[in-house]
PAZAPA-468913 format. One record per atom (N, C-alpha, C, O): x, y, z. Coordinates in pm, whole numbers, plus 32768, in hexadecimal, padded with zeros to 4 digits. Example, Ala and Ser with C-alpha at 12.3 -4.5 7.8 and 13.67 -1.06 7.14 Angstrom:
<recs>
85277DC7830C84CE7E3E830C85287EB6830C85907EB4834E85057F1F82C485577F9682CA850A80038313853D80728324
</recs>
This chain:
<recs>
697CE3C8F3B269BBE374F34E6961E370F2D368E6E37DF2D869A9E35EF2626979E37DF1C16955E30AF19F699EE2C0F1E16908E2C2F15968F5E234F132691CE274F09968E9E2E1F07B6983E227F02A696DE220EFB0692BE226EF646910E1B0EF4E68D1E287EEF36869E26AEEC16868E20CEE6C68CCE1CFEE4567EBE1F7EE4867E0E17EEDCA67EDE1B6ED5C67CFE22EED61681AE182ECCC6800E1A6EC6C6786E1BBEC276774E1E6EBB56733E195EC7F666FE1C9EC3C6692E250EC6E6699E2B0EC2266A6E258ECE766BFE2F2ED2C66F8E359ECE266D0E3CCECCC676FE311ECB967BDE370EC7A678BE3C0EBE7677CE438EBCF6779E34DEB986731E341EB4266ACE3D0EB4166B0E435EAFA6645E3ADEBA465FAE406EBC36618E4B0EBF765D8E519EBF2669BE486EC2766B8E519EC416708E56CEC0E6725E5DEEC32673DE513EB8F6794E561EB386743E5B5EACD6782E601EA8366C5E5A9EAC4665DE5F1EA5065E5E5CDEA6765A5E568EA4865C0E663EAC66557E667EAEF64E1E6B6EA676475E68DEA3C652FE730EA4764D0E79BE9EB652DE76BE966659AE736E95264B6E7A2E91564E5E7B5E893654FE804E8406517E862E80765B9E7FEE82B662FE848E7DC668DE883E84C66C7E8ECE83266A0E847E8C76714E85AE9056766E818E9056754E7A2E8E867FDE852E92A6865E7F5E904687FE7A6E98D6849E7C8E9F668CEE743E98268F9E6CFEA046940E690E9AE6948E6A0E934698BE626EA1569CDE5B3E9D269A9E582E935692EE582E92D69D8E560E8CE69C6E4F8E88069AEE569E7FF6A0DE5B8E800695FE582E7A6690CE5A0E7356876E5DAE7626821E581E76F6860E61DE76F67A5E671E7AF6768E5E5E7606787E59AE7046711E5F4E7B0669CE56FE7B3660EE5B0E7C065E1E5CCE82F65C2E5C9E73D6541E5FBE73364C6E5A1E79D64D3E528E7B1646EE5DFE7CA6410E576E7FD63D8E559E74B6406E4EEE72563C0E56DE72C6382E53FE69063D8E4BBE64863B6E454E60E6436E4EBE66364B4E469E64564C9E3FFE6A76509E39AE68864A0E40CE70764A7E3A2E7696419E345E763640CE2CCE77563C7E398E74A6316E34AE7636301E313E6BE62D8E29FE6B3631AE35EE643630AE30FE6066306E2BDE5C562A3E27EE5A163BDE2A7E59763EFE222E55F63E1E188E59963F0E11CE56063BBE1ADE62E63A0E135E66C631AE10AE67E62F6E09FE64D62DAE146E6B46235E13DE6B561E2E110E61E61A3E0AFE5F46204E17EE5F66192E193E56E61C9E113E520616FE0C3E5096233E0F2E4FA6298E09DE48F6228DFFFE4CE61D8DFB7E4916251E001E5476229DF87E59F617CDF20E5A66155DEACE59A613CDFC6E5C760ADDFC1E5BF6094DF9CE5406059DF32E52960C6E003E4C960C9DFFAE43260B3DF60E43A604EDF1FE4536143DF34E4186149DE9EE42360D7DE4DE44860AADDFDE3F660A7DE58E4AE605BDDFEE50E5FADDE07E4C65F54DDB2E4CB5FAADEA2E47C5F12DEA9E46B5F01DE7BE3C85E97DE6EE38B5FB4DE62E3885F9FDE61E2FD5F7BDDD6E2F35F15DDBBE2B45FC9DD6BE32F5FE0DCF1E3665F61DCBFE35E5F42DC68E30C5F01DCFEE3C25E65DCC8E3E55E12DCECE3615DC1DCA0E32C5E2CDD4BE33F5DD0DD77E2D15DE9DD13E2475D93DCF0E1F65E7BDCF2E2485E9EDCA5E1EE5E82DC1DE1CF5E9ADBDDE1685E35DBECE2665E28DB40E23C5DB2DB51E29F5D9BDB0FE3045D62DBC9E2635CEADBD5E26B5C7BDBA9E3055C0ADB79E3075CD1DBD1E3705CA7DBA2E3EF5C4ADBFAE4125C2DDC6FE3F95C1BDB93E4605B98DC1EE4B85B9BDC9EE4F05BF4DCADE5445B60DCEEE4DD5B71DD8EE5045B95DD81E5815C0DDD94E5995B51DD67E5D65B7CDD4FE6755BF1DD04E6A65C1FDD0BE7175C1EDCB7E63F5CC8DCB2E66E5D33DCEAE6375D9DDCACE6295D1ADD98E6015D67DDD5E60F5D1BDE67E5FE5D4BDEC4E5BE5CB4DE69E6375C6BDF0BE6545C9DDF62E67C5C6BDFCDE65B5D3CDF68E6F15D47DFC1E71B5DE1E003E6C15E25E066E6D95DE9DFC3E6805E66DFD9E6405E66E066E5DE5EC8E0AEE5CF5DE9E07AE5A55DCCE0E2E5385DB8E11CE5C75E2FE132E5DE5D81E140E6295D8EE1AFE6665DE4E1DBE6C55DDCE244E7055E51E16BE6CF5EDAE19CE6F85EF6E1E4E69E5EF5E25EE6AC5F14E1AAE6315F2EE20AE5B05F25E291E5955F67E2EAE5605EB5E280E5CE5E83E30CE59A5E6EE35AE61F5E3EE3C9E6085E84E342E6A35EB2E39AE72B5F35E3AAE70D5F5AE420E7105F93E34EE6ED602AE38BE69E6052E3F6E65B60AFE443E6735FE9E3F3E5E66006E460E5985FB4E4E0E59B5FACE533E5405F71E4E3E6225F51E54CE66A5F99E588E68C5FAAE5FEE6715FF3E524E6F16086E550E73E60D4E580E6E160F9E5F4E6F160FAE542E67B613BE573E6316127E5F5E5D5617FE63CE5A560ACE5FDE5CA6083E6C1E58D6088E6FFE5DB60A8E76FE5B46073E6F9E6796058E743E6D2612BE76BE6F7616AE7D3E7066141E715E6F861D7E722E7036226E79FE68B6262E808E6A56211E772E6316237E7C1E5B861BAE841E5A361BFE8A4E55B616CE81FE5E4611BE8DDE5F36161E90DE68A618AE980E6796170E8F5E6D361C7E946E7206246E945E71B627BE97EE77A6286E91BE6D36319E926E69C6314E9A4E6336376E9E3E60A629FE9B6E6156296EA1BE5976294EA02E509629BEA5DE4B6628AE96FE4E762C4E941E42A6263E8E8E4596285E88FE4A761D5E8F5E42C619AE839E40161D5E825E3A5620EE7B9E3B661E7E845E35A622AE822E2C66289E7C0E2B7629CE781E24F62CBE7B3E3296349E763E3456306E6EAE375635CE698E3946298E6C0E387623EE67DE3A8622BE5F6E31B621BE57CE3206235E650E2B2621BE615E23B627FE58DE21A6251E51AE2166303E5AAE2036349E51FE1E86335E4A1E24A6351E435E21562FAE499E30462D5E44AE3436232E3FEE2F4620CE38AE2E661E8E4A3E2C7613CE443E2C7615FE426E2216105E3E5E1ED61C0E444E1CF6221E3F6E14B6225E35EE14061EEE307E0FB627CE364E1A562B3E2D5E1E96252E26CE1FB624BE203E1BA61E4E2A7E2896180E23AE2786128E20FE23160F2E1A0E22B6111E2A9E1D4609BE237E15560F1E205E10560C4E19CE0D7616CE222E0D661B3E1C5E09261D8E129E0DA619CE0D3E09A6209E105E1206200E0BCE19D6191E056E17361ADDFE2E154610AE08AE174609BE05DE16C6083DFE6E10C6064DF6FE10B60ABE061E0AD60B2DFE3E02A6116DFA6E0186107DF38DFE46170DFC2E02E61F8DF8DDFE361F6DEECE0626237DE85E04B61ADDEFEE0C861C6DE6DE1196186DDEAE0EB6190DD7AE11E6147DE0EE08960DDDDB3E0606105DDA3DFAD60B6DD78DF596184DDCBDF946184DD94DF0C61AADD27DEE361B2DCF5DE7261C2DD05DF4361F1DC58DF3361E5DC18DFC86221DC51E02461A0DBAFDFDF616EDB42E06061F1DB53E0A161DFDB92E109628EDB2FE08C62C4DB17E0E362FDDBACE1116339DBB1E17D62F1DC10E0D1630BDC8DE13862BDDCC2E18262F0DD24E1B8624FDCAEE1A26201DCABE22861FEDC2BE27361B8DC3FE2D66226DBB6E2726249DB4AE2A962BADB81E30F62B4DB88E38A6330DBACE2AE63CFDBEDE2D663D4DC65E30B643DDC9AE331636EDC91E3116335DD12E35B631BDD07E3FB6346DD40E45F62C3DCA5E3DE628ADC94E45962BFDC2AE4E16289DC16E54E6344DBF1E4A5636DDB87E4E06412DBF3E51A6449DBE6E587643BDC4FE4B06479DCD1E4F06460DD2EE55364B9DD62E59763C0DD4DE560636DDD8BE5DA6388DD25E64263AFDD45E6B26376DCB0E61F63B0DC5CE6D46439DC3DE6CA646FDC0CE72E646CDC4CE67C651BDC54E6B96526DCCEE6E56559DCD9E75464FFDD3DE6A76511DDFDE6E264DDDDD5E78A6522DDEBE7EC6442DD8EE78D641CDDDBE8246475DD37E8716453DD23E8E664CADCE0E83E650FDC9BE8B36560DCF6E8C16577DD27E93065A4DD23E8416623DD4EE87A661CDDD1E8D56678DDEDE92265B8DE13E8CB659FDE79E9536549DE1DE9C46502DE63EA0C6547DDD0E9D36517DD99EA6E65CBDD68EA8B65E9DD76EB026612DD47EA546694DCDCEA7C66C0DD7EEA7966D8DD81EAF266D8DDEAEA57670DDE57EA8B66E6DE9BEAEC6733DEEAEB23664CDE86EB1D6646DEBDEBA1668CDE4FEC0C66D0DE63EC71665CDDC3EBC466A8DD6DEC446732DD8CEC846759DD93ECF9676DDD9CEC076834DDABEC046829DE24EC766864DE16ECE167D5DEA5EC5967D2DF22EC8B67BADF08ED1367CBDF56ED70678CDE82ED186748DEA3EDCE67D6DE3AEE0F67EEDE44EE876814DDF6EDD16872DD83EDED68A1DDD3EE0168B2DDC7EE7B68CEDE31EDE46981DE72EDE16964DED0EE4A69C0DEE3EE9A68D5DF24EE6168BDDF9CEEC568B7DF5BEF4068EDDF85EFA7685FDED3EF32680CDE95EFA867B4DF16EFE467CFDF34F0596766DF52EFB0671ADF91EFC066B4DFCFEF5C66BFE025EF056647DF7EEF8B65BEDFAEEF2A65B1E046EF1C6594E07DEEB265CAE083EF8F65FCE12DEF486571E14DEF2A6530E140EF92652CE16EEECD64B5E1C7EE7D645DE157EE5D63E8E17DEE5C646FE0BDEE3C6418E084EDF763B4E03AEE4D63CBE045EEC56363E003EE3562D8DFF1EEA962BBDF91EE7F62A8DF87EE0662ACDF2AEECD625DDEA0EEE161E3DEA8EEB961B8DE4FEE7061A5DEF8EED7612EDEF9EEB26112DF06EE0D60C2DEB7EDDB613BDF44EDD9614EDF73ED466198DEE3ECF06167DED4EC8061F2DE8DED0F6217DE3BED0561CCDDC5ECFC61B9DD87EC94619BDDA3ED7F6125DD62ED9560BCDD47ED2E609FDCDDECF76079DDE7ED1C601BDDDEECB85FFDDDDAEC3B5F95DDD7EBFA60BCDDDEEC1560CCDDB3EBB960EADD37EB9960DEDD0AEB28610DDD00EBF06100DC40EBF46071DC27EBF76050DBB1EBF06012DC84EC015F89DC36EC0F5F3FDC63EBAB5EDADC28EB835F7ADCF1EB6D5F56DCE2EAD95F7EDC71EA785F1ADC49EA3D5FBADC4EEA646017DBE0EA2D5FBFDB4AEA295F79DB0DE9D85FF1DB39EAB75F68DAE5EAE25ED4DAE6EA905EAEDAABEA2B5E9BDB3AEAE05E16DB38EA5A5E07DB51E9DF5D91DB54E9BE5E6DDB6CE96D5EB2DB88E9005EB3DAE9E8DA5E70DAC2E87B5F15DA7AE9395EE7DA49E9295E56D9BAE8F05E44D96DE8915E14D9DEE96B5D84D9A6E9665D45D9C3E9135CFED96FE8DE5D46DA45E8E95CCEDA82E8785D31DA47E7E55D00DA1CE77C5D9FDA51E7FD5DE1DA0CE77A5DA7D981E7515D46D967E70A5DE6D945E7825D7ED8A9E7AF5CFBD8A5E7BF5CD7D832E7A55CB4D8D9E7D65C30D8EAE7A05BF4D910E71F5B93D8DBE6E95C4CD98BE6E85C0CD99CE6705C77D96CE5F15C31D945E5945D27D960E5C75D23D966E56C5D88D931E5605DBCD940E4F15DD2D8E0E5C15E3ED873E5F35E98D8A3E5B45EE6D844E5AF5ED4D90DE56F5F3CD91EE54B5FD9D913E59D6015D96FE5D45FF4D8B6E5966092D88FE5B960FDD8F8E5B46164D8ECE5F660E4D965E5616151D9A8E5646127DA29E5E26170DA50E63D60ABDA51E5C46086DAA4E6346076DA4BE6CA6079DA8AE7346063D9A8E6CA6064D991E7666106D97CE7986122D97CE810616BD96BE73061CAD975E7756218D9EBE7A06270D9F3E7F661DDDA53E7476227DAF8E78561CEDB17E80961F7DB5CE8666152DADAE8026138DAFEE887614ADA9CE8F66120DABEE965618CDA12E8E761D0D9E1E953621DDA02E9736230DA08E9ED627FDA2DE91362EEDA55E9196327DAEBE9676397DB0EE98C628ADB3AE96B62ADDB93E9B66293DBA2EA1462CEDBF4EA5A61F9DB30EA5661F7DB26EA9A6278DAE9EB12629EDB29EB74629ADA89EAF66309DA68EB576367DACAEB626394DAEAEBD06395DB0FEADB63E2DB96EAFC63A5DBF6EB9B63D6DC1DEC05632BDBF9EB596318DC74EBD962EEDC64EC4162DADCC1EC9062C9DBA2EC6A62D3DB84ECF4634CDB74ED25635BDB7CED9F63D1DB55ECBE6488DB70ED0D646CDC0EED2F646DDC3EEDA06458DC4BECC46447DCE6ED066442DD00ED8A6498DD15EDDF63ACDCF8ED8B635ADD07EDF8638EDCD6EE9B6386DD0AEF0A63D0DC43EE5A640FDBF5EEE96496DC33EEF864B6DC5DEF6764E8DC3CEE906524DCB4EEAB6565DD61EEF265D0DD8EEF1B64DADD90EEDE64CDDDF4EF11648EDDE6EFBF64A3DE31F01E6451DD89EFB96430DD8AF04F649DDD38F0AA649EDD37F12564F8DCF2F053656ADCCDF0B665C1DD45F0DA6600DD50F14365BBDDB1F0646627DE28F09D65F8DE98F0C4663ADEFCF0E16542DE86F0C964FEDF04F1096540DF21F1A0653FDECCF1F96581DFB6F1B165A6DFD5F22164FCDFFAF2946499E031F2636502DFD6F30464B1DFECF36F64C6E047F3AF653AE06FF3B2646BE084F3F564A0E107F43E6475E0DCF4D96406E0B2F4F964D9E0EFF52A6512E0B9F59A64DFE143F5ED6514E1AFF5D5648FE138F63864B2E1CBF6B76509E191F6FE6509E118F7166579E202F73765AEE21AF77F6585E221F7F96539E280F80D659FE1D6F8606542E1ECF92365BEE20AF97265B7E21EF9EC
</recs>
């Protein structure tokens, strides 16, 4: 017997390589990693830099950044065109500045980055409601992302009380402990047979 896949599943197995066709419109890995990531991080490192917070509460952000757009040359050098590379690394130094030309569009920026990552935690939820099956996603990974959050938290509150960053990270935190409790209510077990 077949269990239904999930739509993460599906999702995942409809575009695996680069420039094949499947369901929908071809879906670049370059187009998938970096309107969401880079835009996000962007946000998050322009944010800190902007109301002048301590290096260490947001150190790792410039080098997400910049492991991104590794991925992203390395993607477009084996595709054959870095060149095509150009209107994405366009984007983010424009991006850069343009978030900071006025206080409330990096305010409205950054308060959009936690509506984007609820509204993908309430879509994996829906995804696991409707499958009842965690399928591909892992408790564990979940987990540690509730406990990133968590100490995201603490170090917030320690160094720079910003209200708008402790509520995206409450906010996701509880997201990704429903996750998490979630996924381990519909984790299937594997039963031997005697």
């Amino acid at each position: 017997e077949q269990r239904p896949r999930s739509q993460l599943e599906e999702r995942a197995g409809t575009k695996t390589t680069l420039g094949e066709g499947g369901p929908g419109p071809p879906v670049t890995a370059a187009r998938a990693v970096f309107p969401l990531c880079k835009r996000r991080f962007l946000v998050f490192l322009r944010y800190q830099c902007y109301y002048e917070y301590p290096l260490l509460t947001y150190l790792e952000y410039p080098i997400l950044i910049l492991q991104d757009l590794i991925l992203l040359l390395c993607i477009f050098h084996f595709n054959g065109d870095v060149r095509r590379a150009a209107p994405y690394i366009a984007l983010l130094v424009t991006s850069w500045f343009l978030l900071t030309l006025q206080k409330w569009i990096i305010d409205v920026a950054i308060n959009l980055c936690t509506f984007i990552s609820a509204a993908s935690k309430f879509a994996q939820l829906q995804d696991l409601w409707k499958t009842k099956d965690s399928g591909v996603m892992s408790a564990l990974t979940c987990s540690l992302a509730s406990y990133t959050c968590a100490t995201r938290i603490i170090t917030t509150l320690m160094t720079t009380n910003d209200l708008t960053i402790l509520t995206r990270f409450v906010i996701m935190m509880t997201l990704n402990i429903w996750v998490t409790a979630t996924v381990l209510r519909y984790q299937k077990t594997d039963v031997k047979a005697e």
